[in-house]
N, C-alpha and C positions, 0 to 999 in steps of 0.2 A: 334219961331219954335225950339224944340228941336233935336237935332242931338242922333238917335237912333242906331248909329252903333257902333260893338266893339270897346274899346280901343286894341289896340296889344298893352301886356306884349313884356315889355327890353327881348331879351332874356337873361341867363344866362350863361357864359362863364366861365365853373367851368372845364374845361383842356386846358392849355396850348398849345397851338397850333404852330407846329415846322414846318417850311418851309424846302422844300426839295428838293434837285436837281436843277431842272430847274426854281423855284421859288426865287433861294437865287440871286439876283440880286446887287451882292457887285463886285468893281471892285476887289480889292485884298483880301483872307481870309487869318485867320490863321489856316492847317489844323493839324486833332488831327487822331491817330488811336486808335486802342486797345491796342498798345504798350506804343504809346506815341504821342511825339510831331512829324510832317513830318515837316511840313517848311510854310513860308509863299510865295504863288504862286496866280494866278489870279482863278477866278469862273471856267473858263473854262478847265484849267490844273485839277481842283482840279476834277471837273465832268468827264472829262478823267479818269484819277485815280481811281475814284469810277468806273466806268465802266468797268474800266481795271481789277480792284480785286472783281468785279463780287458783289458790295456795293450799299447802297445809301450814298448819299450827306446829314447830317444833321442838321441844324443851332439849335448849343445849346446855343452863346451866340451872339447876336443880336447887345444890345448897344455897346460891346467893340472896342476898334481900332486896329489892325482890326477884325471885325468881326469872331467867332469863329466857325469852323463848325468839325461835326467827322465824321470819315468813319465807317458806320455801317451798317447791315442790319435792315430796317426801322422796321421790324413787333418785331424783339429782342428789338431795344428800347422801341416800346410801349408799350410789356410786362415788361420789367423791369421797367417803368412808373409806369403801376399800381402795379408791387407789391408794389414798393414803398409810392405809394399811401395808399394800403391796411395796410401795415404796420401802417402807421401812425395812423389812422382810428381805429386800434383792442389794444387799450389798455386794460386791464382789470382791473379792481376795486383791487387793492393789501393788499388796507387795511382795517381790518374788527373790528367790532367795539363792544363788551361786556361788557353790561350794567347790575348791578344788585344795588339793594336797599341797606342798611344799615339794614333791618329789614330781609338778608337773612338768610335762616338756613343754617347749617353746611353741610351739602348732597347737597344739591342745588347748593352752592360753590364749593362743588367738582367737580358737574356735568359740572359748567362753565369752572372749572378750566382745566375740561379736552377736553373739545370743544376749548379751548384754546392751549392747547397741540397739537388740529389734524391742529390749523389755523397756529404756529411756522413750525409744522413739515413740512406744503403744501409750505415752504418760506414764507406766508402772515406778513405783518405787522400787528400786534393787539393795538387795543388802548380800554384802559380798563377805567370802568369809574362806579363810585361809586355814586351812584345819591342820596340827602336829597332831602326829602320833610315836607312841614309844620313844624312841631316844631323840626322835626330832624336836621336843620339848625342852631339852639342854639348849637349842640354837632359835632363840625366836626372834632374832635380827636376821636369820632367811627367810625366816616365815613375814615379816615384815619388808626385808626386797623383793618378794615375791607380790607382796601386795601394790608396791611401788610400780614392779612393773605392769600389772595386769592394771590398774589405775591408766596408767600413762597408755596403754594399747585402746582405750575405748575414746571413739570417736565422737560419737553426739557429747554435746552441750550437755555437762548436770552442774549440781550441787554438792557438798558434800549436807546431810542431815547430821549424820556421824562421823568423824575422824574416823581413819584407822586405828584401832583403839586393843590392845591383847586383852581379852574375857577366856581366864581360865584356859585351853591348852590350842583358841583359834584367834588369829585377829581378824575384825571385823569393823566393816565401812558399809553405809547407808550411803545410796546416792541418790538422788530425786532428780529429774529432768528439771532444766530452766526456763 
């Protein structure tokens, strides 16, 4: 006989969960404020205290001896949580990457050259990259004055990160603004 009912999915536990007040069941903590350190006193002192300056009781660290808790208002920690979290989260792609053939013409070059210009100017990292194909792979001293010149066409101020450097059938330069 087959057993036709759902499995229940684990849930997922993807925020940290902070006990608070009357939850932290530690005989002695260490407490913390926005200043600084108070002192180390029992759960119940420390719950006074919060009560008294009109706070919650918050366990931020758990495993240590003794346990560590701060005096906060609970709703400010949990938005500084997720900023913090959000922060993490919103990286953005920094470096951008400009690829053109060995068989470009001269305008075309320039054109890169100066998209390359708007990506220094925005802060971006650029990494430049000169691609062979087919028999263009016999001559990679063009593919290399090709990079010379698209190098020497860009205008803003950089760095180089990377030399001009042949990986495999492109050469490629990393350039950073200064």
């Amino acid at each position: 006989m087959t057993n036709y009912r759902r499995k229940k999915r684990p849930t997922k536990e993807t925020q940290v969960r902070f006990r608070t007040n009357k939850q932290i069941r530690h005989d002695e903590v260490r407490v913390i404020d926005e200043e600084g350190f108070v002192g180390l006193m029992s759960s119940q002192q420390a719950l006074a205290l919060a009560t008294e300056r009109d706070m919650d009781l918050i366990e931020i660290n758990p495993k240590a001896l003794p346990p560590v808790v701060k005096l906060l208002d609970y709703n400010k920690f949990k938005y500084q949580q997720q900023k913090a979290e959000a922060g993490k989260k919103a990286k953005p792609d920094k470096e951008k990457t400009i690829r053109v053939s060995v068989r470009i013409g001269p305008h075309d070059l320039e054109v890169q050259a100066k998209k390359t210009d708007q990506f220094i100017e925005k802060e971006h990292k650029v990494r430049l990259q000169v691609q062979m194909k087919g028999r263009e792979k016999a001559f990679p001293d063009v593919a290399k004055e090709v990079m010379k010149n698209f190098v020497l066409l860009i205008s803003q101020p950089y760095d180089f990160v990377q030399e001009p450097k042949l990986i495999g059938d492109s050469y490629f330069a990393t350039l950073k603004p200064k």
